[in-house]
C-alpha positions as MATLAB code, in Angstrom:
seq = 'XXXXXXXXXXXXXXXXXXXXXXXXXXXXXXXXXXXXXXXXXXXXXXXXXXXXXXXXXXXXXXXXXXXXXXXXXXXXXXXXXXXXXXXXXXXXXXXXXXXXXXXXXXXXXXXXXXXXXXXXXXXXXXXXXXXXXXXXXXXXXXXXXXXXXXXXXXXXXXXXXXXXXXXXXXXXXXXXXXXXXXXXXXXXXXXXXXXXXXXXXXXXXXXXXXXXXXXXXXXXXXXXXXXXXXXXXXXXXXXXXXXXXXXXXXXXXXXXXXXXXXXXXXXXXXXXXXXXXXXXXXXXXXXXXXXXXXXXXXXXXXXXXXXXXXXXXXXXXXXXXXXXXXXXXXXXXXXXXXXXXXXXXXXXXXXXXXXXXXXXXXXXXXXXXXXXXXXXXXXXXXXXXXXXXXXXXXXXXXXXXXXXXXXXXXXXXXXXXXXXXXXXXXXXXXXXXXXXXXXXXXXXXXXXXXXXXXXXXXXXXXXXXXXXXXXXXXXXXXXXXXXXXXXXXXXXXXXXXXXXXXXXXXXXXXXXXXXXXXXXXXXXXXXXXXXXXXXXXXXXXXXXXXXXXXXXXXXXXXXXXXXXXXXXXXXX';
ca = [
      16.967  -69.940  -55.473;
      17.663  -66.265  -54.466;
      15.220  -64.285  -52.886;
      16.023  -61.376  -55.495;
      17.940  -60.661  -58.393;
      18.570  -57.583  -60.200;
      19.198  -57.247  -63.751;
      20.130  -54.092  -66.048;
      20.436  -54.156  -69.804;
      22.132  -51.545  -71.365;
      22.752  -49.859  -75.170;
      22.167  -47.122  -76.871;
      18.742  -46.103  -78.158;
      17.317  -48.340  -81.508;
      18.975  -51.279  -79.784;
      16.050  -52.796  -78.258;
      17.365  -52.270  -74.796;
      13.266  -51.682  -74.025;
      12.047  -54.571  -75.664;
      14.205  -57.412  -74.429;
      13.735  -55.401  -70.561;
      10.011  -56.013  -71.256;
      10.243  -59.331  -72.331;
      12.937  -60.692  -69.689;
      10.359  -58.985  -67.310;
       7.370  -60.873  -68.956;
       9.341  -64.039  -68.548;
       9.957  -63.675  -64.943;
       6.573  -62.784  -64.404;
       4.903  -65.604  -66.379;
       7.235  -67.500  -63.760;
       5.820  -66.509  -60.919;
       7.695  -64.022  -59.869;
       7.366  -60.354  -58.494;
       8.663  -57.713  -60.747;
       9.305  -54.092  -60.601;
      11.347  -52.789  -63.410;
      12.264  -49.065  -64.818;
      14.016  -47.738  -67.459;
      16.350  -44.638  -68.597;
      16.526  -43.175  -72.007;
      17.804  -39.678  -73.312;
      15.214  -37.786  -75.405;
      16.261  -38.805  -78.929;
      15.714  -41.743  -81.669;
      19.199  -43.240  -81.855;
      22.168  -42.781  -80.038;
      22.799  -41.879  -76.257;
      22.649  -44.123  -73.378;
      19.790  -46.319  -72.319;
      19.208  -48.665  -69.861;
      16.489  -51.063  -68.235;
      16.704  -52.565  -64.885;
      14.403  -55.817  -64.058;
      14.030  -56.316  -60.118;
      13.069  -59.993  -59.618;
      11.964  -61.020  -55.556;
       9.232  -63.860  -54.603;
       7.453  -61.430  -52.656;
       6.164  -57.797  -53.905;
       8.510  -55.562  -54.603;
       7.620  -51.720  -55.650;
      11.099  -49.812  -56.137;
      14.449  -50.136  -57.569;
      17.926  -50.893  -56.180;
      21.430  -49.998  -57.470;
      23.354  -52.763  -56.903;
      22.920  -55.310  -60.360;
      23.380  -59.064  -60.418;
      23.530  -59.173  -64.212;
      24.754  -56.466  -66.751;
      23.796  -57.362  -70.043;
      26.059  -54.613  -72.002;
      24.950  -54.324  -75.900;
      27.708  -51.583  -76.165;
      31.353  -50.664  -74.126;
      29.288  -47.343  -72.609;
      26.895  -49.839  -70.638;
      30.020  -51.434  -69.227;
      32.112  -47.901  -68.524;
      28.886  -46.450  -66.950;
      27.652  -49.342  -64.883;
      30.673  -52.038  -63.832;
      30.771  -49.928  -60.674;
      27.114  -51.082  -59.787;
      28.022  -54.754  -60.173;
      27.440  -56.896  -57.045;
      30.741  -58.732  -55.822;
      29.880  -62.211  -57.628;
      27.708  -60.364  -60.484;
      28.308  -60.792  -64.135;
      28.651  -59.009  -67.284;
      27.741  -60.480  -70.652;
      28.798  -58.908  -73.859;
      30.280  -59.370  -77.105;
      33.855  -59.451  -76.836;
      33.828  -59.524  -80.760;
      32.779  -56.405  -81.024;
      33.561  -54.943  -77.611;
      37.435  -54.561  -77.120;
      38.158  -54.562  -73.681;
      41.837  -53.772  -72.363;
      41.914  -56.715  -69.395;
      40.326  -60.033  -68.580;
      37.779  -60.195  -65.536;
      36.008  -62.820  -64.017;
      32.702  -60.484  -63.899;
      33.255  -60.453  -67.977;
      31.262  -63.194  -69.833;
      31.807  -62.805  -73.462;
      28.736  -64.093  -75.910;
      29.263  -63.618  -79.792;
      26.040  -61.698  -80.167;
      26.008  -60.917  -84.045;
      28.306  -64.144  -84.967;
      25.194  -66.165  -83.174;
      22.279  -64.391  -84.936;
      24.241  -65.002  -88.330;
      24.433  -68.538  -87.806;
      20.706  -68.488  -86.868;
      19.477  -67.050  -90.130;
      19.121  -63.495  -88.659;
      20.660  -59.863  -89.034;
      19.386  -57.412  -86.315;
      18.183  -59.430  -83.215;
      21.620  -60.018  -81.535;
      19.429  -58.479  -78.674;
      17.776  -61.304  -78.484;
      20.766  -63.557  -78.526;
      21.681  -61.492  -75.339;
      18.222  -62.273  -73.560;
      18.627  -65.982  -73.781;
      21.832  -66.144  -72.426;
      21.371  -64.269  -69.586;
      18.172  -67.124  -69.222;
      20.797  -69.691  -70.081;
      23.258  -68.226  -67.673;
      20.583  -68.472  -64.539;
      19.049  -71.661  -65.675;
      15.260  -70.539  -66.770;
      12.792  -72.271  -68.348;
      13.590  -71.632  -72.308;
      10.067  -72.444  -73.627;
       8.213  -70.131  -71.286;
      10.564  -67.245  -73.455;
       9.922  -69.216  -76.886;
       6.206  -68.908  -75.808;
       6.389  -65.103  -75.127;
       8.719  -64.576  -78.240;
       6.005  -66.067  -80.641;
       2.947  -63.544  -78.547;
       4.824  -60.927  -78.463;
       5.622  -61.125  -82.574;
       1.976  -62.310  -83.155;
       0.991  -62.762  -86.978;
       4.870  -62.015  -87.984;
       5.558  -65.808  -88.197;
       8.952  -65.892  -89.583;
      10.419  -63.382  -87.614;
       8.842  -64.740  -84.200;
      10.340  -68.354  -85.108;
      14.084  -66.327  -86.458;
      13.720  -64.621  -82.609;
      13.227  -68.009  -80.782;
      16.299  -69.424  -83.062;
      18.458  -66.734  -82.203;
      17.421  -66.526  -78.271;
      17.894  -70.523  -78.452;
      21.284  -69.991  -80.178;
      22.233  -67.780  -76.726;
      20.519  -69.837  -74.276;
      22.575  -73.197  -75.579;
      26.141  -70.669  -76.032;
      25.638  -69.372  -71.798;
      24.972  -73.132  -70.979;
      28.001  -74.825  -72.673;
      30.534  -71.996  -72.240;
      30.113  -70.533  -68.992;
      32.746  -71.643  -66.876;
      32.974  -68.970  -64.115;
      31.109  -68.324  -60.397;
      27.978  -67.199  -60.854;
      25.449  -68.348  -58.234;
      21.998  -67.130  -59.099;
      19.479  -69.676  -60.793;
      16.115  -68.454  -61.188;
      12.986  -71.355  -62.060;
       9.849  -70.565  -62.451;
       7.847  -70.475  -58.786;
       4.088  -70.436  -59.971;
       1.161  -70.158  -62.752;
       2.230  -66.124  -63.004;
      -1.877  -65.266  -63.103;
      -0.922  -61.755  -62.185;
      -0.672  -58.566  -64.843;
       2.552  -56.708  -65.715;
       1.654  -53.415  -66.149;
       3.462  -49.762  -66.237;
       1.227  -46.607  -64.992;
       0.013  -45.502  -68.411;
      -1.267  -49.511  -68.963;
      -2.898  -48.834  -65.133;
      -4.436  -45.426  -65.936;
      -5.745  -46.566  -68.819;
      -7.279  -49.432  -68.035;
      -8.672  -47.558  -65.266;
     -10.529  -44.940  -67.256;
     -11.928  -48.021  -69.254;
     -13.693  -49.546  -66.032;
     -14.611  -46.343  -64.977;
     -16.704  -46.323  -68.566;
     -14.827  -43.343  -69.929;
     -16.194  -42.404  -73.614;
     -13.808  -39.662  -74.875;
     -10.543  -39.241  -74.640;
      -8.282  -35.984  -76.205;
      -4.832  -35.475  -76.081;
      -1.326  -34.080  -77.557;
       1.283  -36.558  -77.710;
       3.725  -35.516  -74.852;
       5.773  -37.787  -72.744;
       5.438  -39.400  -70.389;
       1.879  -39.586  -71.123;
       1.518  -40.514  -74.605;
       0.758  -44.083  -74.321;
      -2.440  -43.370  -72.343;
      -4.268  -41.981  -75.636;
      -2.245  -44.780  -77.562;
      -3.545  -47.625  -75.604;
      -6.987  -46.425  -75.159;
      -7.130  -46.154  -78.912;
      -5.752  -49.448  -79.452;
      -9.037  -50.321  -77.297;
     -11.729  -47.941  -78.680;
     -13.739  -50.135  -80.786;
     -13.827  -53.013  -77.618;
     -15.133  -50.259  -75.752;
     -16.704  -47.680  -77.696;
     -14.289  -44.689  -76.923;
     -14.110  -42.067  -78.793;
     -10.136  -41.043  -79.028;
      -8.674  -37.741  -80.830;
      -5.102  -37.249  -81.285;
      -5.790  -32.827  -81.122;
      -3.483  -30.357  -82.468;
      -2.514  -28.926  -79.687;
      -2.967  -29.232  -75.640;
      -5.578  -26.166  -75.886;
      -7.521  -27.797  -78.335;
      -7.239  -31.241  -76.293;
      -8.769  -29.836  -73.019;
     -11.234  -27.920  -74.662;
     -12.647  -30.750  -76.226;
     -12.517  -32.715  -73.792;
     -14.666  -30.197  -71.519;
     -17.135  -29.951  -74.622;
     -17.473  -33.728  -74.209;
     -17.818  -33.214  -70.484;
     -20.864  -31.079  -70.859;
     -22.810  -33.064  -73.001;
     -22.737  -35.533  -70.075;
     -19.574  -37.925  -72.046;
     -16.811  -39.046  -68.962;
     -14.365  -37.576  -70.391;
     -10.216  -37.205  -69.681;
      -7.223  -35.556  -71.570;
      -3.877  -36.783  -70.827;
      -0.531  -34.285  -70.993;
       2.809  -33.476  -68.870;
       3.109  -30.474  -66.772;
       4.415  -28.465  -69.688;
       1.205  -29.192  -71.988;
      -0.835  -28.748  -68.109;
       0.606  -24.668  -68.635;
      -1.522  -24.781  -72.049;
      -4.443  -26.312  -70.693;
      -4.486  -23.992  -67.399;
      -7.636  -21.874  -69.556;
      -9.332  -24.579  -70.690;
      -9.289  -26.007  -66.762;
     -10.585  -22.930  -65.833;
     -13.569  -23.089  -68.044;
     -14.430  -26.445  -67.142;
     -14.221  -25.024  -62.995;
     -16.446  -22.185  -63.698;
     -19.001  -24.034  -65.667;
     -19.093  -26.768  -63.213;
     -18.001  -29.698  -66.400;
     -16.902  -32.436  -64.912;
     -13.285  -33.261  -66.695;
     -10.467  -36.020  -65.684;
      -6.977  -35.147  -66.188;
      -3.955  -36.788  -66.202;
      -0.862  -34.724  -65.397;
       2.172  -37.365  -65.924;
       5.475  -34.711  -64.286;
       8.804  -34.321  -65.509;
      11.599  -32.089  -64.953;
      10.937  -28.338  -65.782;
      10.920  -25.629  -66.572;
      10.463  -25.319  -70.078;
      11.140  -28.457  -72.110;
      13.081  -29.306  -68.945;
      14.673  -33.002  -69.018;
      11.908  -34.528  -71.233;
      12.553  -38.223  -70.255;
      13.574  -38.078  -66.682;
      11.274  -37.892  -63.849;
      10.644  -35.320  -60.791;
       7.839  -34.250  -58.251;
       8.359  -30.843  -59.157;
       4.295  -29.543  -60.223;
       2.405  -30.535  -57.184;
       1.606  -26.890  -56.030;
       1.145  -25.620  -59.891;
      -0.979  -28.467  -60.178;
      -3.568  -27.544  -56.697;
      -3.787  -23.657  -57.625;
      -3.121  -23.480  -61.196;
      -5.813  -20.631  -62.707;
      -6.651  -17.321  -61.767;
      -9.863  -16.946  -59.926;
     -10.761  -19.928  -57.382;
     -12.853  -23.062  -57.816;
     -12.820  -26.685  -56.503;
     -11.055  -29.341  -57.727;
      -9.678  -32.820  -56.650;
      -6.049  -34.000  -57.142;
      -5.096  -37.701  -56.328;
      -1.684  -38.957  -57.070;
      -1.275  -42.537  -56.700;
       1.215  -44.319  -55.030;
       1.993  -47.544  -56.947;
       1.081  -48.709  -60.545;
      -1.799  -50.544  -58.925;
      -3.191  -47.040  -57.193;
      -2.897  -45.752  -60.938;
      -5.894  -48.006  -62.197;
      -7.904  -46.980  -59.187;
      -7.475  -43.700  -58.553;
      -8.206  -42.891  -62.223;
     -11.994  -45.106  -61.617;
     -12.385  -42.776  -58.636;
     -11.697  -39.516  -60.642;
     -14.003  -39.909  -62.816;
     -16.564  -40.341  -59.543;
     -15.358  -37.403  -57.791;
     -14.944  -35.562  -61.471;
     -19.287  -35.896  -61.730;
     -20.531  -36.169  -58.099;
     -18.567  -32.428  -57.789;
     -18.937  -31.269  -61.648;
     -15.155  -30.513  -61.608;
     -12.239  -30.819  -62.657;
     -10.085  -34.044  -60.858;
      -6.664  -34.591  -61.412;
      -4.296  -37.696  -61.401;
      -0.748  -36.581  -61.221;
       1.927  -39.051  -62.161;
       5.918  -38.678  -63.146;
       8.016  -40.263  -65.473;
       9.195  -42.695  -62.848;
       5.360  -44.350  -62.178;
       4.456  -43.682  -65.886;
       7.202  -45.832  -67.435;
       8.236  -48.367  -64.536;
       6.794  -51.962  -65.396;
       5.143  -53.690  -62.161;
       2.954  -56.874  -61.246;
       0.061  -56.572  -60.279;
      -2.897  -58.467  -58.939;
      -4.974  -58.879  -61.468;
      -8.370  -56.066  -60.054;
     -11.758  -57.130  -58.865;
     -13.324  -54.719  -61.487;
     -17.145  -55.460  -59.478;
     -15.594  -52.858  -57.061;
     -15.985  -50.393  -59.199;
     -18.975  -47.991  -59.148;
     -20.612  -45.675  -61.152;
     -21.587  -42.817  -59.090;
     -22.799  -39.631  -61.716;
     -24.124  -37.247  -59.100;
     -27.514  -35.264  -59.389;
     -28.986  -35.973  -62.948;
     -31.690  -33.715  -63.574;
     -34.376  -35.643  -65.319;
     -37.928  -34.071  -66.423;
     -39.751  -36.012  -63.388;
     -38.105  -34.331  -61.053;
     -39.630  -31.257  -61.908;
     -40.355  -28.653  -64.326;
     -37.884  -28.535  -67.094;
     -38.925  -24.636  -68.136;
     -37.985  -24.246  -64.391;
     -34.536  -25.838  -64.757;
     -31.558  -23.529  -63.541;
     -27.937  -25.559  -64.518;
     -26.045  -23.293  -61.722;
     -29.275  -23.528  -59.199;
     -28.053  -22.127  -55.595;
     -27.660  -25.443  -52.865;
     -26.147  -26.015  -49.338;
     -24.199  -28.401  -51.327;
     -22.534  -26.742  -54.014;
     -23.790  -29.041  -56.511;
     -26.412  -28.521  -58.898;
     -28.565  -30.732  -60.511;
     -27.244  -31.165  -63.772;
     -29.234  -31.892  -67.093;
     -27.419  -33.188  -69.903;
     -28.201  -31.121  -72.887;
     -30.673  -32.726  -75.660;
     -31.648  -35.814  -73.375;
     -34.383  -34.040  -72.109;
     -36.851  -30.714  -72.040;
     -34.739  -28.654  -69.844;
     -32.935  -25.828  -71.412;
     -29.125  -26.190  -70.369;
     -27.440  -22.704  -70.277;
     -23.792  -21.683  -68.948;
     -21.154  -19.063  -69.535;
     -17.510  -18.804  -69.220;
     -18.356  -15.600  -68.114;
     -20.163  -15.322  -64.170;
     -23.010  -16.176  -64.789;
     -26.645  -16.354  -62.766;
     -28.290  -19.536  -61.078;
     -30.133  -19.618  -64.670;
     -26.418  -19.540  -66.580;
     -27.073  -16.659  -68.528;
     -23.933  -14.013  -68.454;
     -24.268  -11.194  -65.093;
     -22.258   -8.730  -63.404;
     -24.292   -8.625  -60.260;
     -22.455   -8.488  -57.326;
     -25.280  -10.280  -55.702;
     -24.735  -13.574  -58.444;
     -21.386  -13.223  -57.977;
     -21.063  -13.851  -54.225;
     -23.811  -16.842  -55.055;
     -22.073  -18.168  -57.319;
     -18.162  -18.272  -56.246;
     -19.213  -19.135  -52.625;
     -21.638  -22.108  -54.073;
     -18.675  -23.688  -56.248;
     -16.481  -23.640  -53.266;
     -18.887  -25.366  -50.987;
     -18.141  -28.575  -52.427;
     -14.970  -28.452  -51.091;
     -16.928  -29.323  -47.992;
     -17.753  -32.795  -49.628;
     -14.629  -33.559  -51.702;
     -13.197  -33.455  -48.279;
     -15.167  -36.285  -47.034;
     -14.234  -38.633  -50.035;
     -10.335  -38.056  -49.780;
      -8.793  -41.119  -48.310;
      -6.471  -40.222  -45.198;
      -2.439  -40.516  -45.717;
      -2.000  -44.209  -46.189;
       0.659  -45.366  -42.959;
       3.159  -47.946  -43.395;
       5.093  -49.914  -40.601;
       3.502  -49.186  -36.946;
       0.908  -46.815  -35.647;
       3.705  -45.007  -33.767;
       7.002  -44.165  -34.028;
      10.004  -42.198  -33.270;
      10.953  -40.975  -36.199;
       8.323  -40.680  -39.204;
       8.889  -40.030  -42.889;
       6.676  -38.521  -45.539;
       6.242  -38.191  -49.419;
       3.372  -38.390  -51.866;
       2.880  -40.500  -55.257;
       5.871  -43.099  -56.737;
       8.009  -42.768  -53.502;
       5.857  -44.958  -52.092;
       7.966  -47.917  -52.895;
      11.373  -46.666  -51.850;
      10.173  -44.844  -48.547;
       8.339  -48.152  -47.612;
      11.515  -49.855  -48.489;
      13.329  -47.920  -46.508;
      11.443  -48.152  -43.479;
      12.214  -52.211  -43.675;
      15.457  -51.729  -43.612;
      15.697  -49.363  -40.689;
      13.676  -51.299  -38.572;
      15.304  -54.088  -38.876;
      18.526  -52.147  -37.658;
      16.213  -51.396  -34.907;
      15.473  -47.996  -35.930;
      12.261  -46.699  -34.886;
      10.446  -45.483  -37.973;
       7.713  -45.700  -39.706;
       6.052  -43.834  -42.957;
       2.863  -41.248  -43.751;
       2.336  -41.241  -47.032;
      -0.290  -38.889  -49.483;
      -1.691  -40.687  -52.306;
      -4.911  -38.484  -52.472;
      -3.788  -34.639  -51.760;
      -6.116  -31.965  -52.665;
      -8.505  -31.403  -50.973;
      -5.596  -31.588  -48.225;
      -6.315  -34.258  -45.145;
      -4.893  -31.819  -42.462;
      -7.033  -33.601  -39.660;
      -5.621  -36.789  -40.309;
      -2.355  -35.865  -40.883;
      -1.839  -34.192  -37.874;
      -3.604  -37.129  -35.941;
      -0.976  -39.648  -37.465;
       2.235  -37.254  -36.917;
       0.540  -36.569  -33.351;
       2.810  -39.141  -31.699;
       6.243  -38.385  -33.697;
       9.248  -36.982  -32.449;
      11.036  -36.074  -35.506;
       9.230  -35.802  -39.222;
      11.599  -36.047  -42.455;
      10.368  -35.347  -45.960;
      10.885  -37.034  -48.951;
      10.023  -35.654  -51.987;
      11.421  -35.534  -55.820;
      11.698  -31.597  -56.061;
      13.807  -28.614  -55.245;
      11.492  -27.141  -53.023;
       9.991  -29.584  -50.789;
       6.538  -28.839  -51.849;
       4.752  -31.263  -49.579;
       6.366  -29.839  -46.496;
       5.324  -26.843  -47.450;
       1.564  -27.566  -48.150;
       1.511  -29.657  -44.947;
       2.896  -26.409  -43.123;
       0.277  -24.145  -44.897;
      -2.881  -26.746  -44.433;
      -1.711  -27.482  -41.007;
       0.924  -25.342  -39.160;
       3.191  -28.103  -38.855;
       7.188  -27.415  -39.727;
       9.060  -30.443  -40.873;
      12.791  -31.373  -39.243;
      14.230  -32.010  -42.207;
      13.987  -32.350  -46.000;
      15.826  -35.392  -48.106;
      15.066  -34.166  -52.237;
      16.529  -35.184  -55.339;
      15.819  -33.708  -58.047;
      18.515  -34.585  -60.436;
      15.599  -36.526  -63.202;
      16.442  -39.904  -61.541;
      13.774  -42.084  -59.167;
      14.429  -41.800  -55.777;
      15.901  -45.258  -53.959;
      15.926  -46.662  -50.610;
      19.669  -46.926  -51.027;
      19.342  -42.870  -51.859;
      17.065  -42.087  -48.481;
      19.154  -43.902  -45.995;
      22.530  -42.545  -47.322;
      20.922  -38.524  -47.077;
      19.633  -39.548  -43.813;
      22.915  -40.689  -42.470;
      25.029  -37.627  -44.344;
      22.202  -35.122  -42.506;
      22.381  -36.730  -39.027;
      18.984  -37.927  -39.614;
      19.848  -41.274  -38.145;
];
């Protein structure tokens, strides 16, 4: 059995190129196996190019490669587009029927997609003809993907048993009349007790451990499927769920919620963030705790709608006139997605303000396993709860003056004390003021807990060893590539190893300067134009990076990607 094997299935969109990815993911995961898998689609219903790439290893894996084992081609495009990323020995199945092709090539495995799904009773699942034989043509276990077929189309009896005949009718077809050199078999390796999850699964799930109650969004991709899944849960759980009119309305409510003592989040892209900015800002000066999850994509404007990019980190950390605290964490893996949305929610109410999880398009859609999370790690922690025991409620001030910068906070009708704030500055009492004397109080105790959000920000997370040569550094999905890369460098005896930021804001600059200490040259890596991370670091720090490898074209960065820049820029 191979080590790894790569996979891509491509069509246009309304084929089901996302649905048979999923599933031959599922399968391989069920199996055992480690998965990471993305996928590509063009902002429209039907039509356009789409495609899915499955990354099978025995070990973890957390990025994508180019090079693909296995095309499965549901239109000529896919094969135009893509032959040029097959491996030497890799194969292409199609339907030769229906896909004229000028010459004959070994790589070329034709399967009579829609002449098999007519013989097996069906009309539109010559997708699924396609997914067994590409389990036929590696040798899988067939009932595992009859098993998943018939969970995956639940209650709809006939067509889950029509799906299992067609995939069957491919599985049998790849067996019998493949004839050519293709040396990849894949069996299942283990019991496959591990989840398969994408970001929006992980954030969600996270906010559900963390025990948030309300959540209010605007559909907007990439982030859409948090406030779908969550409501698909809200009755287990007991979560409120509004599908607003609007981003506006969204945050507002969701800050509402947060005052009334709910944990509360609103989910958007970077786009809906630049309607939300006023809402954020009420929530910052009224000290509301309020989770938000900012999932990027290309700008400005309507940008690239389905592609990913890095490109609203530093919109993200000042966005708002005026100045307040606020947290920012943006997680490195699909797995750092469930936790860093639990922790928000902490830092959200120790701090009463706003945190923010910033994802892309990349983390947001890509599918990953993932150990399946000790949830007893989780804690609750909801900062200083006034109560009436602790002291007089007709004494109670909601914005009371401390060396912390955090106020008691009493949740309004759970108790005697009268809870007052204002959007406008406002005395320790909450009532509306223009005194200069408030003022300074006020602005100078909200930025204090800057002081403790500093302690609770996890340093830059350092992969390979302590010291090295050569050091590179990004923030949130890179993760996967840059650690990638720094494999495959050192074992051409390159010495390199990786800082990476999966908590940002407030900024680690002690320990970021402590692990770069030792480093001879520093290269960043980011998904933007403007190399936003060097330029924070530079800001928070005074250190200049040697060089800059971006992409911002919409697609994820690779390892293959990194080490080619690095090479063309005299990096290595």
């Amino acid at each position: 059995m191979p080590a790894e094997m790569n996979f891509m299935i491509g069509g246009e969109a309304g084929q089901g190129v996302q649905s048979i990815g999923f599933l031959l993911s599922k399968a391989f995961a069920r199996g055992g196996h480690h998965i990471f898998a993305d996928q590509d689609y063009e902002s429209r219903i039907r039509g356009g190019h789409s495609f899915f790439r499955v990354r099978v290893k025995d070990k973890p894996v957390y990025a994508i490669v180019e090079p693909v084992d296995m095309l499965l081609a549901l239109n000529k495009e896919t094969i135009d587009l893509h032959l040029k990323e097959l491996t030497p020995k890799g194969i292409i199945i199609y339907d030769g029927e229906k896909i004229k092709l000028p010459n004959s090539d070994s790589k070329l495995f034709s399967v009579p997609l829609e002449k098999l799904v007519e013989e097996a009773g069906g009309k539109i699942m010559s997708n699924t003809v396609a997914l067994g034989a590409a389990l036929g043509l590696i040798k899988y276990d067939f009932e595992l993907l009859a098993k998943l077929l018939r969970e995956h189309f639940g209650r709809k009896g006939d067509i889950a048993e029509a799906n299992v005949k067609a995939a069957k009718a491919g599985f049998d077809y790849a067996g019998k009349e493949f004839t050519g050199d293709f040396p990849h078999h894949l069996s299942p390796i283990g019991d496959g007790k591990r989840l398969l999850l994408n970001g929006t699964d992980a954030v969600s799930l996270g906010a559900l451990a963390a025990g948030c109650k309300f959540v209010s969004a605007y559909p907007m991709t990439p982030t859409t499927p948090i406030m779908e899944y969550i409501a698909s849960k809200s009755k287990d759980f007991n979560v409120v769920v509004v599908h607003a009119e609007d981003e506006i309305a969204a945050m507002n409510m969701a800050v509402g919620a947060g005052y009334v003592g709910v944990r509360a989040m609103t989910a958007t892209s970077g786009s809906g963030f630049c309607l939300m900015v006023e809402g954020l800002g009420l929530a910052g000066i009224t000290e509301t705790p309020i989770v938000v999850v900012e999932g990027q994509r290309p700008g400005p404007a309507v940008g690239l709608p389905t592609r990913t990019e890095q490109g609203d980190l530093e919109f993200i950390l000042y966005a708002h006139h005026g100045e307040f605290p606020r947290s920012v964490l943006t997680p490195a893996t699909i797995e750092d997605c469930f936790w860093q949305t639990a922790k928000a929610f902490n830092l959200a109410e120790k701090y009463q303000t706003p945190a923010i999880v910033i994802i892309d398009h990349h983390l947001a859609t890509a599918y990953n396993t993932v150990e399946i999370p000790d949830i007893s790690k989780i804690t609750i922690e909801r900062g200083e709860i006034f109560t009436d025991a602790m002291g007089d409620p007709a004494q109670y001030k909601r914005h009371k003056v401390t060396a912390s910068g955090v106020s008691p906070r009493a949740l309004p009708g759970l108790g005697k004390a009268l809870v007052v704030t204002d959007c406008d500055e406002h005395s320790e009492a909450g009532h509306l003021t223009e005194s200069a004397e408030d003022r300074t109080q006020q602005v100078s105790k909200r930025l204090r807990k800057m002081d403790g959000l500093r302690n609770e920000i996890a340093p830059p997370r350092r992969y390979g060893p302590e010291t090295a040569e050569t050091t590179l550094i990004g923030w949130g999905s890179t993760y996967g590539a840059l650690s990638e890369t720094v494999d495959i460098l050192r074992q051409d005896k390159v010495d390199i190893n990786l800082l990476h930021f999966n908590e940002i804001w407030p900024f680690p600059a002690d320990a970021a300067m402590a692990a770069l200490s030792a480093s001879k040259k520093v290269y960043d890596v980011e998904s933007n134009a403007t190399a936003q991370l060097a330029h924070i670091l530079r800001a928070e720090t005074g250190k200049k990076v040697d060089g800059k490898i971006l992409r911002f074209d919409g697609r994820p960065i690779t390892p293959a990607f990194i080490i080619e820049q690095m090479r063309k820029e005299g990096y290595l």
